[in-house]
CHARMM internal coordinates of N, CA and C (Angstrom, degrees):
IC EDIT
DIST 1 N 1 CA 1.4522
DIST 1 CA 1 C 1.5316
ANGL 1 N 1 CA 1 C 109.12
DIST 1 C 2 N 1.4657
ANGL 1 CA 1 C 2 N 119.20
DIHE 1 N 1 CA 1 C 2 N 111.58
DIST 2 N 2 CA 1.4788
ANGL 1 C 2 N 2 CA 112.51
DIHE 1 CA 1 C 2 N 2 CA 173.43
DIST 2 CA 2 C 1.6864
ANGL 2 N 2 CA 2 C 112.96
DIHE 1 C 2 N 2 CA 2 C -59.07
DIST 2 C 3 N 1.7166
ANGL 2 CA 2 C 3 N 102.02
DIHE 2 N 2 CA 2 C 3 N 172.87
DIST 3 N 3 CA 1.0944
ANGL 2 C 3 N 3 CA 87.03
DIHE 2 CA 2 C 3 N 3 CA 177.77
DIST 3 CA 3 C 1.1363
ANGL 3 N 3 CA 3 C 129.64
DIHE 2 C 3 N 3 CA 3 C -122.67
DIST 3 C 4 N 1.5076
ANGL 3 CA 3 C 4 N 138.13
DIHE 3 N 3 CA 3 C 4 N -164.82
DIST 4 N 4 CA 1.3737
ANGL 3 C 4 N 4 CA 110.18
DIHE 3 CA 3 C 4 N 4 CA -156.23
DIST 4 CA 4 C 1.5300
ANGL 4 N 4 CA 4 C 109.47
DIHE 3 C 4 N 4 CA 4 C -119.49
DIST 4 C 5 N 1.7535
ANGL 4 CA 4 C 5 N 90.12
DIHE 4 N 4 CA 4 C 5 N 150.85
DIST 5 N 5 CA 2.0692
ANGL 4 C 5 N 5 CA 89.04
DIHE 4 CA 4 C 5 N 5 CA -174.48
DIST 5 CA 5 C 1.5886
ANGL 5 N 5 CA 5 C 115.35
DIHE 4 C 5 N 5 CA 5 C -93.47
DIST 5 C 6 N 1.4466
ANGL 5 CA 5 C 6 N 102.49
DIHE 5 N 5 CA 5 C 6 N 168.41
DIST 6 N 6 CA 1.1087
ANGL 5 C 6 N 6 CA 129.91
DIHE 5 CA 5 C 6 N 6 CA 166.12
DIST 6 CA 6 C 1.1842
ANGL 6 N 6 CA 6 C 127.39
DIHE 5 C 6 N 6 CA 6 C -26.77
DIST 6 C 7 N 1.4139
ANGL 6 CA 6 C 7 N 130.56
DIHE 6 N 6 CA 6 C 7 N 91.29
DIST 7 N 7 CA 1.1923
ANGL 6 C 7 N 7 CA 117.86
DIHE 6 CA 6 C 7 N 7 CA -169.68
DIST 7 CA 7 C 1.8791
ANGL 7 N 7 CA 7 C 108.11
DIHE 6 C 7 N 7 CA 7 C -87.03
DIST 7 C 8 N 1.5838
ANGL 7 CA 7 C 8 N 82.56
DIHE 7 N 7 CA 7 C 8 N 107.21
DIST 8 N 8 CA 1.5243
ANGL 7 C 8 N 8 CA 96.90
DIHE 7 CA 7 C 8 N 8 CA -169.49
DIST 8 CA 8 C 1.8059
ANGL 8 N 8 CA 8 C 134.59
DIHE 7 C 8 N 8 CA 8 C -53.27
DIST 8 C 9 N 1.5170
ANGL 8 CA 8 C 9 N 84.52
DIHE 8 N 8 CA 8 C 9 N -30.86
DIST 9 N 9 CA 1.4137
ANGL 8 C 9 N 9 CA 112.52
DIHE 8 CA 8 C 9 N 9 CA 170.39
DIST 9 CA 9 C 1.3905
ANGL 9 N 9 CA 9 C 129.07
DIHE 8 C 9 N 9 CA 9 C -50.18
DIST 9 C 10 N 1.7915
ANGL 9 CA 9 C 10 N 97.38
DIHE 9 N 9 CA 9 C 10 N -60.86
DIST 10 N 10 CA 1.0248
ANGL 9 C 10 N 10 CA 113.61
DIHE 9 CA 9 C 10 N 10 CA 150.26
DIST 10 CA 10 C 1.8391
ANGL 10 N 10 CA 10 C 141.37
DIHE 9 C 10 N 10 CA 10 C -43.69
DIST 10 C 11 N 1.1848
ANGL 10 CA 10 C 11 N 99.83
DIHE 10 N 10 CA 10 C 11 N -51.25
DIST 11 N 11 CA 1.4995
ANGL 10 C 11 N 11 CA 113.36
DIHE 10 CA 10 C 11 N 11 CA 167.29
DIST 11 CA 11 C 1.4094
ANGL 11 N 11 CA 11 C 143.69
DIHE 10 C 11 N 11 CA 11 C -49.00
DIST 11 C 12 N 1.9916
ANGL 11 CA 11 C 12 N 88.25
DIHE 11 N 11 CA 11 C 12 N -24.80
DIST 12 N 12 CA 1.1709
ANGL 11 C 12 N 12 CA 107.53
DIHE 11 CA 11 C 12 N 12 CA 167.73
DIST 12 CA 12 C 1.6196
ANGL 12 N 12 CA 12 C 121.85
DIHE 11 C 12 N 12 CA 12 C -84.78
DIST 12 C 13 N 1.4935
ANGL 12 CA 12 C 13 N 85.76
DIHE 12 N 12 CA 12 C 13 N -16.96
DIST 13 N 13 CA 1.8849
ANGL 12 C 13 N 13 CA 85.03
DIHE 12 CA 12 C 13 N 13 CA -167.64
DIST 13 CA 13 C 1.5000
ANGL 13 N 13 CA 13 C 117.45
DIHE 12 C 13 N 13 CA 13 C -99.25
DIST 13 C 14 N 1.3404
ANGL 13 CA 13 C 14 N 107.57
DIHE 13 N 13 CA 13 C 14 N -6.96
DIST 14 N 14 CA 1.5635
ANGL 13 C 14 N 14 CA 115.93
DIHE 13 CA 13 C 14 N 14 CA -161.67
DIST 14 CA 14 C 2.2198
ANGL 14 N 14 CA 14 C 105.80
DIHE 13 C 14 N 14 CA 14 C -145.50
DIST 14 C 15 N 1.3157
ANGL 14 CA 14 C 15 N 97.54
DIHE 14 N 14 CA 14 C 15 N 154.52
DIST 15 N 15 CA 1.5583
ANGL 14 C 15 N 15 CA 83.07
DIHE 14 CA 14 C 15 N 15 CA 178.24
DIST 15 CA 15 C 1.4374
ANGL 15 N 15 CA 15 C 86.88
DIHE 14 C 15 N 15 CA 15 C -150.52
DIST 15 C 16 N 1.3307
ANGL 15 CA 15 C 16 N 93.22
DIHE 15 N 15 CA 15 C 16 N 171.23
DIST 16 N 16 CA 1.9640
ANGL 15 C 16 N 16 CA 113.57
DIHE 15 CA 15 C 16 N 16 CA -162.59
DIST 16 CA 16 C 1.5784
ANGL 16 N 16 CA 16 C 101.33
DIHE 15 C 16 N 16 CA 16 C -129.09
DIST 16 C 17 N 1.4042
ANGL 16 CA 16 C 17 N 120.46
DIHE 16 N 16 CA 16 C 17 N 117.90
DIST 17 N 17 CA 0.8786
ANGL 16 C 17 N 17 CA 123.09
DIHE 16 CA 16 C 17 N 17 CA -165.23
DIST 17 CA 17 C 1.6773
ANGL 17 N 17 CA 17 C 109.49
DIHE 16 C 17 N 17 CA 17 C -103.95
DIST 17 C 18 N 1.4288
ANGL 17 CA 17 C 18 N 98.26
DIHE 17 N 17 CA 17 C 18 N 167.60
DIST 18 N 18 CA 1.8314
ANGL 17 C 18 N 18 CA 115.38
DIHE 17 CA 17 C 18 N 18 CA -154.82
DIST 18 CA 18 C 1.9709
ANGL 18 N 18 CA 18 C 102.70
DIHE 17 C 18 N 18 CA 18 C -39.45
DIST 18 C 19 N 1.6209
ANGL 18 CA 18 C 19 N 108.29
DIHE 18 N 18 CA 18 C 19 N -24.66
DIST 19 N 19 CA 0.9890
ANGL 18 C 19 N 19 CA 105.72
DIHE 18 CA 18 C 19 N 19 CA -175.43
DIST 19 CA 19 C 1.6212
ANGL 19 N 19 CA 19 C 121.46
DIHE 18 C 19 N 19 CA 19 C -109.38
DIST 19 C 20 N 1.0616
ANGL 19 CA 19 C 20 N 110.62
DIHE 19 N 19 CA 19 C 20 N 17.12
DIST 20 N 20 CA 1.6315
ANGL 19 C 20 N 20 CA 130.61
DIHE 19 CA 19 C 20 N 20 CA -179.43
DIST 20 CA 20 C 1.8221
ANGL 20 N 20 CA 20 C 125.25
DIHE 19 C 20 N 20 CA 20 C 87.36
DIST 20 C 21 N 1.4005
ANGL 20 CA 20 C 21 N 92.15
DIHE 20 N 20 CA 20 C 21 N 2.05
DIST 21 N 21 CA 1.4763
ANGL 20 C 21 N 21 CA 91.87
DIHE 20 CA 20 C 21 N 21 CA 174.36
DIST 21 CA 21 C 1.8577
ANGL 21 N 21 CA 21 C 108.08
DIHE 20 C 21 N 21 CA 21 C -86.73
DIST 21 C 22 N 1.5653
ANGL 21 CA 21 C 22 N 98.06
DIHE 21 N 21 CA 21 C 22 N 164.01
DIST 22 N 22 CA 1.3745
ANGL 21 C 22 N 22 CA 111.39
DIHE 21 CA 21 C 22 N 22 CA -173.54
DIST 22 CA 22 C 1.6500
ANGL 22 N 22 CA 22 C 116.94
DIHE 21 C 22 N 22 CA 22 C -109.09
DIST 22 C 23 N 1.5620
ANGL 22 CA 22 C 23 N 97.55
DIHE 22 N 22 CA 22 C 23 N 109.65
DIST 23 N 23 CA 1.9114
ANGL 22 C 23 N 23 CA 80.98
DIHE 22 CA 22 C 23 N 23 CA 169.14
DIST 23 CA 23 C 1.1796
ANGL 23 N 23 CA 23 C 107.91
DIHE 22 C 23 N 23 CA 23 C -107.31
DIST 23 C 24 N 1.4438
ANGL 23 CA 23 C 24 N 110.67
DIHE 23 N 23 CA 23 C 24 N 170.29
DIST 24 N 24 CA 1.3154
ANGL 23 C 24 N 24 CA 139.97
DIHE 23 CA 23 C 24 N 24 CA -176.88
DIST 24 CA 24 C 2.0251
ANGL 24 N 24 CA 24 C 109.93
DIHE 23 C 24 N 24 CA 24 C -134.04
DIST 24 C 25 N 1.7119
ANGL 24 CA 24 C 25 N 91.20
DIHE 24 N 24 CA 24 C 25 N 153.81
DIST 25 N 25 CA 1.6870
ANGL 24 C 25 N 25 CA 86.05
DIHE 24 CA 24 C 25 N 25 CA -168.28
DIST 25 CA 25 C 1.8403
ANGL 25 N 25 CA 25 C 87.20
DIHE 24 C 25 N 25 CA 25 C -87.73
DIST 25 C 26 N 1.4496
ANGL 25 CA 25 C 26 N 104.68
DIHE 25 N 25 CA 25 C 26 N 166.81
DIST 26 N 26 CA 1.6499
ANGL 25 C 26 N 26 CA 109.84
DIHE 25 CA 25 C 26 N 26 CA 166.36
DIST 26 CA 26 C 1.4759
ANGL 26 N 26 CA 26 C 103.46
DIHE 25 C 26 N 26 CA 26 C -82.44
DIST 26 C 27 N 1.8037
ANGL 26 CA 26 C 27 N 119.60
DIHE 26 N 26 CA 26 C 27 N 132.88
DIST 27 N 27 CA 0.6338
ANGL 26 C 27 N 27 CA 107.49
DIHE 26 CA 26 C 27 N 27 CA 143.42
DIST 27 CA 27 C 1.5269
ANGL 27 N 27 CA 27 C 145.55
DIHE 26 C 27 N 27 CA 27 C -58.21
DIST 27 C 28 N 1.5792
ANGL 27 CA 27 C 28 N 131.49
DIHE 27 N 27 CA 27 C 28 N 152.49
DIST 28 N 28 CA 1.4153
ANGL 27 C 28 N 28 CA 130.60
DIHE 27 CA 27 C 28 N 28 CA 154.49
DIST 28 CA 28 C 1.5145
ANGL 28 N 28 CA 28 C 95.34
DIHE 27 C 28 N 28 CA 28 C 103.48
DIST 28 C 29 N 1.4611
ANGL 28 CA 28 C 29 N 111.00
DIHE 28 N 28 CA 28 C 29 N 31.01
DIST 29 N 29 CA 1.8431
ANGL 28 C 29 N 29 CA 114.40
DIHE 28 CA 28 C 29 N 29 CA -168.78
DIST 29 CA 29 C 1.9869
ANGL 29 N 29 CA 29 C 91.48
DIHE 28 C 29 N 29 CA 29 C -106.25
DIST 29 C 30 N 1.3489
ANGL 29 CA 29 C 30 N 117.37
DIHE 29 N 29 CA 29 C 30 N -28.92
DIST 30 N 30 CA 1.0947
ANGL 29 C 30 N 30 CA 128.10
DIHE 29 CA 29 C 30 N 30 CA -152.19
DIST 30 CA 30 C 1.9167
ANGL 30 N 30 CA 30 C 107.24
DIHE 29 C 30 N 30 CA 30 C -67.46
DIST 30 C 31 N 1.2580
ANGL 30 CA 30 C 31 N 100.20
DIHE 30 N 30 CA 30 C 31 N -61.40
DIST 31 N 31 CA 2.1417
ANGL 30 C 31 N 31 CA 102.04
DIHE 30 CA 30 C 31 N 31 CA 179.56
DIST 31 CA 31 C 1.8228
ANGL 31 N 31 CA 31 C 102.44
DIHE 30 C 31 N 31 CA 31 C -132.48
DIST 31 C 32 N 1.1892
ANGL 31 CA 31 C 32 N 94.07
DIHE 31 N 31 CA 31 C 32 N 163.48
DIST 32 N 32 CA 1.8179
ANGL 31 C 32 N 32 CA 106.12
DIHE 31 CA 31 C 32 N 32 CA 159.84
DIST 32 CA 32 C 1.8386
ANGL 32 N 32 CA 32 C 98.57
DIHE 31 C 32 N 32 CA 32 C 82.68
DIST 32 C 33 N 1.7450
ANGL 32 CA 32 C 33 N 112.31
DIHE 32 N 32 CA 32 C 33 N 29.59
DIST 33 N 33 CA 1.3273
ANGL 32 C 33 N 33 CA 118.96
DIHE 32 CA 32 C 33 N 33 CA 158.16
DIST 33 CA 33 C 1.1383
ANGL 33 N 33 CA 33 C 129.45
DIHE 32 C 33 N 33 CA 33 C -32.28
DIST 33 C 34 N 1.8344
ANGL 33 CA 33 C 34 N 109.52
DIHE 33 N 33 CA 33 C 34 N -54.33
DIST 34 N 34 CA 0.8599
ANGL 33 C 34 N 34 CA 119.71
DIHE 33 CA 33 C 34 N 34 CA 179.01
DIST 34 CA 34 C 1.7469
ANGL 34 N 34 CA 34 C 131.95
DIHE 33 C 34 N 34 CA 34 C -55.52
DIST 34 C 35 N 1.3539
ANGL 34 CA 34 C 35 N 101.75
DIHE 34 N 34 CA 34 C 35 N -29.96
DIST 35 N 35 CA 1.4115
ANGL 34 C 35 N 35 CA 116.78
DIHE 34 CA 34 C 35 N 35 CA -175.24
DIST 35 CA 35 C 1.4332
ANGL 35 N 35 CA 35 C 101.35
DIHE 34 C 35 N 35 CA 35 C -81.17
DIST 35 C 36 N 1.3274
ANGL 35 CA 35 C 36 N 129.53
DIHE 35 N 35 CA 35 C 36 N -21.90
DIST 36 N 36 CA 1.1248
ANGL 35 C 36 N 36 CA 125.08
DIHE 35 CA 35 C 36 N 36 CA 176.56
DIST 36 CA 36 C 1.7892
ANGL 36 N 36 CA 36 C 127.79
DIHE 35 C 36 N 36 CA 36 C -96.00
DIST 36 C 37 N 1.4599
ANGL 36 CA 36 C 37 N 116.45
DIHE 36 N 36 CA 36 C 37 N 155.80
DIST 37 N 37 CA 1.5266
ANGL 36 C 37 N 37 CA 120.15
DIHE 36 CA 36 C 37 N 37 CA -172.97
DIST 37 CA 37 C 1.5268
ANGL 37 N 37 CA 37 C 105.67
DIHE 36 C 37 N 37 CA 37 C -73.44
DIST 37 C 38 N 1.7020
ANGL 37 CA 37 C 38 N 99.79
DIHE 37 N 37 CA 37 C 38 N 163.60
DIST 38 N 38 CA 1.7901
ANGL 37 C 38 N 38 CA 88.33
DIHE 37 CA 37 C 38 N 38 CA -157.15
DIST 38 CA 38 C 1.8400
ANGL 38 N 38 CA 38 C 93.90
DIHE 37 C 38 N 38 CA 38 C -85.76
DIST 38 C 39 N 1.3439
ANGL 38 CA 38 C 39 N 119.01
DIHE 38 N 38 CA 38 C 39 N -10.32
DIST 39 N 39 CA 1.1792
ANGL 38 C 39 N 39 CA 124.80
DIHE 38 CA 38 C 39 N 39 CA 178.43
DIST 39 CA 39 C 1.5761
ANGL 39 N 39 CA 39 C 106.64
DIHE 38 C 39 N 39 CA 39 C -64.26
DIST 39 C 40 N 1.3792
ANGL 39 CA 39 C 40 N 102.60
DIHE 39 N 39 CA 39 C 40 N -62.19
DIST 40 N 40 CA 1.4530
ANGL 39 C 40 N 40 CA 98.81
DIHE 39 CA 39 C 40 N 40 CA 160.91
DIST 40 CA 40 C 2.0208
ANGL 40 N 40 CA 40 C 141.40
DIHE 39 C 40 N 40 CA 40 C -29.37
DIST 40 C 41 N 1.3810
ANGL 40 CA 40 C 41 N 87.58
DIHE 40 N 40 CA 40 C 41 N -64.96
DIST 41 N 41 CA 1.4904
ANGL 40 C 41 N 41 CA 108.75
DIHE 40 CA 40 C 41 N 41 CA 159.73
DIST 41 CA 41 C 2.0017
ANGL 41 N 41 CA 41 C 120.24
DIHE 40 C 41 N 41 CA 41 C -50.17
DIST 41 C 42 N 1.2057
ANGL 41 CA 41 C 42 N 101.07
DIHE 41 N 41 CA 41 C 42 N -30.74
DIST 42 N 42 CA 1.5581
ANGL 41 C 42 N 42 CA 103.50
DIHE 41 CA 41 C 42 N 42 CA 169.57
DIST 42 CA 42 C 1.4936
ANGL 42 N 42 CA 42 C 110.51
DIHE 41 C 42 N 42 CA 42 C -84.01
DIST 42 C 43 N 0.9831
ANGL 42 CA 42 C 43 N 115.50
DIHE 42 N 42 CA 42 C 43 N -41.47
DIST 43 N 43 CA 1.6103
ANGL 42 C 43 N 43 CA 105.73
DIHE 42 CA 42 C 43 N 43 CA 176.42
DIST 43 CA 43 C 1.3204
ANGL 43 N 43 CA 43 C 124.00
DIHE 42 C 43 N 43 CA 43 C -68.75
DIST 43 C 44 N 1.4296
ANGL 43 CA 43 C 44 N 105.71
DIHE 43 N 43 CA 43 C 44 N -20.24
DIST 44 N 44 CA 1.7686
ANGL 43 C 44 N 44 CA 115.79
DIHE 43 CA 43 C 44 N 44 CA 169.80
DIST 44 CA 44 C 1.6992
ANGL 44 N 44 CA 44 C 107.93
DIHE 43 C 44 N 44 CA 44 C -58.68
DIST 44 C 45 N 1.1292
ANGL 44 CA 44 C 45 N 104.53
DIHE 44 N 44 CA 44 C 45 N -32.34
DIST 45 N 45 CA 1.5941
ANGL 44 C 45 N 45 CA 107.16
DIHE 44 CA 44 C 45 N 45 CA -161.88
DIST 45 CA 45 C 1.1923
ANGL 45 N 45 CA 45 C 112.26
DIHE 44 C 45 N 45 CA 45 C -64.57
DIST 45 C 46 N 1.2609
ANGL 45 CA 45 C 46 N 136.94
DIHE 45 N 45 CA 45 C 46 N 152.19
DIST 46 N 46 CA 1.4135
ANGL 45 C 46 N 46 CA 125.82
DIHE 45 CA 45 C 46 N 46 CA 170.31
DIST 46 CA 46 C 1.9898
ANGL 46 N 46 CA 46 C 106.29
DIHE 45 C 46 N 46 CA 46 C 109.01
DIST 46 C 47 N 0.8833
ANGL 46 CA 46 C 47 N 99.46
DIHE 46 N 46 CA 46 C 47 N 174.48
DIST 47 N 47 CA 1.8558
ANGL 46 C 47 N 47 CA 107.61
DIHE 46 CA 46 C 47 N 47 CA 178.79
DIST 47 CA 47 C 1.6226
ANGL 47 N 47 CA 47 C 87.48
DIHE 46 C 47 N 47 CA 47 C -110.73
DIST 47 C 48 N 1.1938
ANGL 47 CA 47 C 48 N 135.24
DIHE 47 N 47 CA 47 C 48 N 154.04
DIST 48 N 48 CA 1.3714
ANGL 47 C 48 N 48 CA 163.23
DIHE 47 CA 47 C 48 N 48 CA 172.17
DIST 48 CA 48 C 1.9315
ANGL 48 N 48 CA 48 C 119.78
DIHE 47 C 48 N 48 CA 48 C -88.84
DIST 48 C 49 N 0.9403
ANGL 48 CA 48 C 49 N 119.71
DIHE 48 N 48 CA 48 C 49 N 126.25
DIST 49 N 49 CA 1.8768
ANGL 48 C 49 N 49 CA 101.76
DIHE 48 CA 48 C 49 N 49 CA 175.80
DIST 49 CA 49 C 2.0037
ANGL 49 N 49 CA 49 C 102.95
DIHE 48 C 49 N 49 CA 49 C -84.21
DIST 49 C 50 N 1.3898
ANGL 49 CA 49 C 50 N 69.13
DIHE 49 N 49 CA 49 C 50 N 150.92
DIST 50 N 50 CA 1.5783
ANGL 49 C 50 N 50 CA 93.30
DIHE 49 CA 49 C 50 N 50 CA 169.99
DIST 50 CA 50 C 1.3092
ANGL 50 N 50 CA 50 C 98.14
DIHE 49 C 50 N 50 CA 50 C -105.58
DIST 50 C 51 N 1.9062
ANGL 50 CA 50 C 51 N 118.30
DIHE 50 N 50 CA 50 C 51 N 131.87
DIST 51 N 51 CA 1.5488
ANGL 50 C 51 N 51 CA 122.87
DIHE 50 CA 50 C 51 N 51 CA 175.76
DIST 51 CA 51 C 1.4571
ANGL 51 N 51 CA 51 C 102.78
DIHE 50 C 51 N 51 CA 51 C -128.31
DIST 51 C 52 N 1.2762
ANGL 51 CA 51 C 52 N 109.64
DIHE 51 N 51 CA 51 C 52 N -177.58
DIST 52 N 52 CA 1.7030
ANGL 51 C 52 N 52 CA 104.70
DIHE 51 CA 51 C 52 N 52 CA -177.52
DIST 52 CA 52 C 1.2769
ANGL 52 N 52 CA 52 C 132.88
DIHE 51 C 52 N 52 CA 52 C 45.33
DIST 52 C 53 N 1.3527
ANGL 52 CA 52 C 53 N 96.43
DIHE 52 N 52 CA 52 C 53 N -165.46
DIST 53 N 53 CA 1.7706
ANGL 52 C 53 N 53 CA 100.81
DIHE 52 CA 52 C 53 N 53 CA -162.29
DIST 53 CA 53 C 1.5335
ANGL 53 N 53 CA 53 C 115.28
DIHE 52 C 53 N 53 CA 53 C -69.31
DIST 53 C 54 N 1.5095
ANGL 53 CA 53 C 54 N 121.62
DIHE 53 N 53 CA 53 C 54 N 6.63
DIST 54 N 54 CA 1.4611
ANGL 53 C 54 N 54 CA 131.95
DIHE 53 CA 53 C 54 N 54 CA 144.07
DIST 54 CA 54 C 1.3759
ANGL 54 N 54 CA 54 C 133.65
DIHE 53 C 54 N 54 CA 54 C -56.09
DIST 54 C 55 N 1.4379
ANGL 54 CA 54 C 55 N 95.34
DIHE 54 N 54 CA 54 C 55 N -54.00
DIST 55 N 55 CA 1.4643
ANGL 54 C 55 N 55 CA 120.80
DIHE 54 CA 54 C 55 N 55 CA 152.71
DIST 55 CA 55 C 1.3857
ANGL 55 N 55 CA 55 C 131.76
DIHE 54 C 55 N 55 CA 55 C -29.15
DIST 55 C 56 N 1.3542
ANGL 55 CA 55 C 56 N 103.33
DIHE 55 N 55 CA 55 C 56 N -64.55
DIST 56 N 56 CA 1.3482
ANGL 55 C 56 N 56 CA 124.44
DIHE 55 CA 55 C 56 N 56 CA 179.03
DIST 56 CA 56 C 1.4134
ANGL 56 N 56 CA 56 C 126.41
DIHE 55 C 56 N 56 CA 56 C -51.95
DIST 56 C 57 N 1.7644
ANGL 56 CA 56 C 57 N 86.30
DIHE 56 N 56 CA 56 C 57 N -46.36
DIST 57 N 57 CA 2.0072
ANGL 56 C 57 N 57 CA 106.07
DIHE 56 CA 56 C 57 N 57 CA 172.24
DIST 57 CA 57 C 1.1422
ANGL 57 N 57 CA 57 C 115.75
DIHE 56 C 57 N 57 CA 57 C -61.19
DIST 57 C 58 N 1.7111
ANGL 57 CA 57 C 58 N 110.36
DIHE 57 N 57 CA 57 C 58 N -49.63
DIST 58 N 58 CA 1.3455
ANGL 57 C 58 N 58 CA 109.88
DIHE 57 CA 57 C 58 N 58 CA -172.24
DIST 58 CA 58 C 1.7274
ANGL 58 N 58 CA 58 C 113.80
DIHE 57 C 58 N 58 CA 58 C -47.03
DIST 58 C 59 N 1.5703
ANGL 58 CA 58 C 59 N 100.66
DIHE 58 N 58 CA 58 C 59 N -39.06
DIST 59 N 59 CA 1.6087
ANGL 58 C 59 N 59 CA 102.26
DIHE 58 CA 58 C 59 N 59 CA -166.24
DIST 59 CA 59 C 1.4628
ANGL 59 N 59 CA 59 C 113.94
DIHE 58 C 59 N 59 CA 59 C -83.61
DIST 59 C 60 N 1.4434
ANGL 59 CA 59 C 60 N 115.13
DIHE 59 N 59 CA 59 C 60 N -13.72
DIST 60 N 60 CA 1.5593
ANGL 59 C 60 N 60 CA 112.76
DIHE 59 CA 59 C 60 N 60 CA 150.46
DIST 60 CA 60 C 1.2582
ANGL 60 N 60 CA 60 C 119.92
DIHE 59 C 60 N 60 CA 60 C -35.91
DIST 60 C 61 N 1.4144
ANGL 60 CA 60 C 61 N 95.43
DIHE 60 N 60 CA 60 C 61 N -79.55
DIST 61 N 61 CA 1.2903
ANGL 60 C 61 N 61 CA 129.05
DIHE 60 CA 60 C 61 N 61 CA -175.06
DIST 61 CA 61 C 1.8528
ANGL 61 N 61 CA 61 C 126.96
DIHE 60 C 61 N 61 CA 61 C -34.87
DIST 61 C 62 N 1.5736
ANGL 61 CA 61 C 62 N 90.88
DIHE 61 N 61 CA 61 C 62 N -36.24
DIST 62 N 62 CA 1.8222
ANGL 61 C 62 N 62 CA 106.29
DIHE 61 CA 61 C 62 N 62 CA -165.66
DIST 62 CA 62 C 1.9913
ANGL 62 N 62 CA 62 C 86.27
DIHE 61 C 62 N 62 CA 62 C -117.98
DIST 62 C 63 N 1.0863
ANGL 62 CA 62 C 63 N 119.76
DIHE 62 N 62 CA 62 C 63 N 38.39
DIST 63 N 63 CA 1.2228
ANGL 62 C 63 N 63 CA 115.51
DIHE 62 CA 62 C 63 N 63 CA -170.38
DIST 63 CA 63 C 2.0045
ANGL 63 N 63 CA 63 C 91.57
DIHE 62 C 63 N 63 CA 63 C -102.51
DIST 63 C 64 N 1.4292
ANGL 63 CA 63 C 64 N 99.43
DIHE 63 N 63 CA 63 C 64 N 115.11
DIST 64 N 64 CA 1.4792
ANGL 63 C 64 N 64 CA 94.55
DIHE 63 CA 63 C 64 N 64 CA 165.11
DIST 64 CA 64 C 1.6011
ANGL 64 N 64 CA 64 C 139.30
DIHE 63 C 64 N 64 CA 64 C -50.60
DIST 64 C 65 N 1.2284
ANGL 64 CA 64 C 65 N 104.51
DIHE 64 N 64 CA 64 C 65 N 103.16
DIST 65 N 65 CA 1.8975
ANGL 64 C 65 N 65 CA 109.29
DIHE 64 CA 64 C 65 N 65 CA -168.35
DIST 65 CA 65 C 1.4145
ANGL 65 N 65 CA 65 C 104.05
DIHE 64 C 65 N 65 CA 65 C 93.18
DIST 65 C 66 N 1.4975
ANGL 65 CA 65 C 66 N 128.21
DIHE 65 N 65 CA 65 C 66 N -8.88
DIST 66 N 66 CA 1.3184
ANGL 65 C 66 N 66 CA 110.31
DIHE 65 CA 65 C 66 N 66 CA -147.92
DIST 66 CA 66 C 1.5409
ANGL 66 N 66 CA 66 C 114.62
DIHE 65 C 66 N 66 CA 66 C -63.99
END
COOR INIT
IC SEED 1 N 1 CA 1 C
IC BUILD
């Protein structure tokens, strides 16, 4: 059974950190600040966790060589 690649897509959107958890960026952080509350705008900040069986895929998925 060959093995399976990099799902590149993925790789770009999400990262796995030194200890195996997965972040993700928040969407809706990118334009249209202005229209938004600054309370709002603080909670955008930051990368988000990925938990569960989302989680899990992602790290299939972004698994080197896997």
């Amino acid at each position: 059974m060959p093995k399976l690649k990099t799902r590149k897509s993925i790789s770009k959107r999400m990262k796995i950190t030194k200890t195996g958890k997965v972040l993700r960026h928040r969407p809706g952080s990118r334009h249209y600040k202005a229209g938004k509350s600054a309370s709002r705008r603080r909670k955008l900040r930051g990368n988000a966790l990925l938990t569960g069986k989302l989680a899990k895929t992602v790290k299939i998925l972004m698994a080197p060589g896997a």
